[in-house]
Backbone bond lengths (Angstrom), bond angles and torsions (degrees), N, CA, C in turn:
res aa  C-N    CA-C-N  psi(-1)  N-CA   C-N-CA  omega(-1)  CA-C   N-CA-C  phi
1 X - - - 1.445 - - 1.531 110.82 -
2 X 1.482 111.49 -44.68 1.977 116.57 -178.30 1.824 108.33 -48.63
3 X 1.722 98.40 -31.05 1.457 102.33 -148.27 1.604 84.97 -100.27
4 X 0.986 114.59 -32.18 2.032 105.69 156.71 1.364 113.46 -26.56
5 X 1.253 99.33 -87.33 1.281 144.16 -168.42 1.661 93.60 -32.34
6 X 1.683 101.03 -54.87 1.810 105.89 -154.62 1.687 108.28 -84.99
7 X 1.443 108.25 -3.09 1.538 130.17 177.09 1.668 100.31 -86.00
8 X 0.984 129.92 -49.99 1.592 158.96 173.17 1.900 99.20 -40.82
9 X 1.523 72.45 -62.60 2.205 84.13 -171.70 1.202 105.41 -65.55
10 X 1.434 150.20 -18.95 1.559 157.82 -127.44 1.795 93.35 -117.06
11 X 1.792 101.70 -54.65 1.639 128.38 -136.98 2.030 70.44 -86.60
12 X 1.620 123.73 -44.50 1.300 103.38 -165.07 1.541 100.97 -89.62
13 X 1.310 138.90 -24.68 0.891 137.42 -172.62 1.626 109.79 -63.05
14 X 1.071 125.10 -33.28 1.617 130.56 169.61 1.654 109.43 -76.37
15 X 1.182 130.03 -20.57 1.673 156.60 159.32 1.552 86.97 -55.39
16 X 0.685 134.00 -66.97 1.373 134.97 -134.51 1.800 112.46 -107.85
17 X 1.599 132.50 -13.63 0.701 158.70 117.93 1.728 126.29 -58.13
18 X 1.165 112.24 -12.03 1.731 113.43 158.61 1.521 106.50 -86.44
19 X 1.614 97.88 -53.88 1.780 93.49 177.45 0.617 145.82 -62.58
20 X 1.952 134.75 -18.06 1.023 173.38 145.04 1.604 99.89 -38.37
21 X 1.192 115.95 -63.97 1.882 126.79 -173.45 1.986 101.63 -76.33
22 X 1.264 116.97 -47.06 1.809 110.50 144.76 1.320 126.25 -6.99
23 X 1.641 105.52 -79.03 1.424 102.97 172.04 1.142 144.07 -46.19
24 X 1.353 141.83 173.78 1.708 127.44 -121.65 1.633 70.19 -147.30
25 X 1.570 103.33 135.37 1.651 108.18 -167.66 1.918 109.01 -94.08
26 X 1.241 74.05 151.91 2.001 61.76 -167.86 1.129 100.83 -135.20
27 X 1.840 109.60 44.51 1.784 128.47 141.58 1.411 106.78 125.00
28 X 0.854 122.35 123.37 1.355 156.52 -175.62 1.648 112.79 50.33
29 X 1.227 157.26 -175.64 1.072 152.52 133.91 2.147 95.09 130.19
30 X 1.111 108.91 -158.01 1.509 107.76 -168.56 1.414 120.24 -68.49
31 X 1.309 123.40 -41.95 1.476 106.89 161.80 1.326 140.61 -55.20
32 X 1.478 107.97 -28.15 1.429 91.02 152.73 1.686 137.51 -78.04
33 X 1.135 102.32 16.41 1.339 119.69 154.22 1.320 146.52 -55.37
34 X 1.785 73.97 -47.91 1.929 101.45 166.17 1.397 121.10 -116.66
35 X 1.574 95.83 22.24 1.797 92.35 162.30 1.667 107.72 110.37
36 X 1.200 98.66 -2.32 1.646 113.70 -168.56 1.828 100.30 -72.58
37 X 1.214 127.52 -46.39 1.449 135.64 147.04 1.079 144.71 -19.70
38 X 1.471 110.08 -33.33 1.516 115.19 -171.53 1.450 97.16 -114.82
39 X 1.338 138.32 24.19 1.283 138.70 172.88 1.522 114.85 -95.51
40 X 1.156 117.78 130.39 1.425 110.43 -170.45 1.480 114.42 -77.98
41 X 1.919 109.08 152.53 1.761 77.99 -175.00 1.620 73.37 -108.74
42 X 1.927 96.92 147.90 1.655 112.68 165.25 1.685 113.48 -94.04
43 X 1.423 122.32 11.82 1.506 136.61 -154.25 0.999 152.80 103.23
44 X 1.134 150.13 166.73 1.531 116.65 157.34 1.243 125.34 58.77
45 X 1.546 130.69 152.31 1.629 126.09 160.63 1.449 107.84 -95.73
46 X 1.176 113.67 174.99 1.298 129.60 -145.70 1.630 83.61 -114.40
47 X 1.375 115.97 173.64 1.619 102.63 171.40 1.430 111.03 -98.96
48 X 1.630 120.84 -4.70 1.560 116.03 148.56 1.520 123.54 -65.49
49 X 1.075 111.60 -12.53 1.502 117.21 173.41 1.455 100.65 -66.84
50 X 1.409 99.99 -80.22 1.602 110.58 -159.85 1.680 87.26 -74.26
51 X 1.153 163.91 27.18 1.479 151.68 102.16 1.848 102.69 -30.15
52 X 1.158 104.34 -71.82 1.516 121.83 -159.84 1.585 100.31 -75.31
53 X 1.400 122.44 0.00 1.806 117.71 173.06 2.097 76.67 -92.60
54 X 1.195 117.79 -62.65 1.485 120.98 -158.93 1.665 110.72 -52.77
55 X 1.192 113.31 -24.08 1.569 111.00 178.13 1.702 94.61 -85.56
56 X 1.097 120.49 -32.81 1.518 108.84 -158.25 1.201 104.45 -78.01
57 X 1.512 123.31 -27.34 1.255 124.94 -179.09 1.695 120.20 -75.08
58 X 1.544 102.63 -34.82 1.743 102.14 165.68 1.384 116.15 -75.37
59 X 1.152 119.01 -19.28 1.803 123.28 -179.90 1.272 102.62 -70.81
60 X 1.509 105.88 -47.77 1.896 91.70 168.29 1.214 135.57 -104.35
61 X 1.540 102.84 28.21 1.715 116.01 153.21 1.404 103.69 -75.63
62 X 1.165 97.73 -29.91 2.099 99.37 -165.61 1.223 105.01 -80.37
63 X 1.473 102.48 -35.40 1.672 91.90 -177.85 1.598 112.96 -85.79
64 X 1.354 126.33 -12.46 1.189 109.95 171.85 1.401 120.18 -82.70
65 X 1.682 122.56 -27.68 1.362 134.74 160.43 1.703 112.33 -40.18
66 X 1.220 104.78 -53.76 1.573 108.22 -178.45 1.360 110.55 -70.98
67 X 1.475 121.04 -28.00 1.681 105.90 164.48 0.893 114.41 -63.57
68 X 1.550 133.10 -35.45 1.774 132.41 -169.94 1.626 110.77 -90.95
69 X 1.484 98.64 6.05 1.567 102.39 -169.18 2.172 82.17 -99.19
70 X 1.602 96.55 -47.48 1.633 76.34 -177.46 1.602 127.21 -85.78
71 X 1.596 100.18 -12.88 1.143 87.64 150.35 1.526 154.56 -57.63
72 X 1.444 112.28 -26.38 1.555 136.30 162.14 1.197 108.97 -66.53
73 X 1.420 131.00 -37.25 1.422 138.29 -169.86 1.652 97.51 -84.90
74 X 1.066 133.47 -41.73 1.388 119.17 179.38 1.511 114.78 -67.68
75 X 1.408 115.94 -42.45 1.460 136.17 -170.99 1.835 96.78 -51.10
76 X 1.670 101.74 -67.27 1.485 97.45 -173.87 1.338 106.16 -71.43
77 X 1.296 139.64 -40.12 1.691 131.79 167.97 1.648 118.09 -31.90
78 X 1.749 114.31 -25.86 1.514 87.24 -170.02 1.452 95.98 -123.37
């Protein structure tokens, strides 16, 4: 079950670090690194934006659940 769990944390943790680098930079810091900078803003988000704020935010409900899920699982394991 730990090694579920710790396969789980890995598979969202790369989830969650794609979606994060996704987002559309809104001034200075790592996306404009990758181009996130030179995009013009016309206003407003788009509803793929706020799609892609709403996934990022349940991806890291899951991934923080599954840390406290293996954290409990190690605690009673030893």
């Amino acid at each position: 079950m730990i090694m579920g769990f710790s396969i789980a944390l890995v598979v969202f943790s790369l989830l969650l670090m794609l979606l994060v680098l996704m987002h559309k930079g809104k001034g200075g810091g790592l996306s404009d690194m990758f181009g996130g900078g030179m995009q013009s803003t016309v206003g407003g988000s788009s509803v793929a934006e706020r799609n892609l704020d709403r996934i990022t935010v349940v991806v890291g409900l899951i991934w923080f659940a599954i840390i406290v899920a293996l954290g409990i699982l190690m605690k009673l394991d030893s």
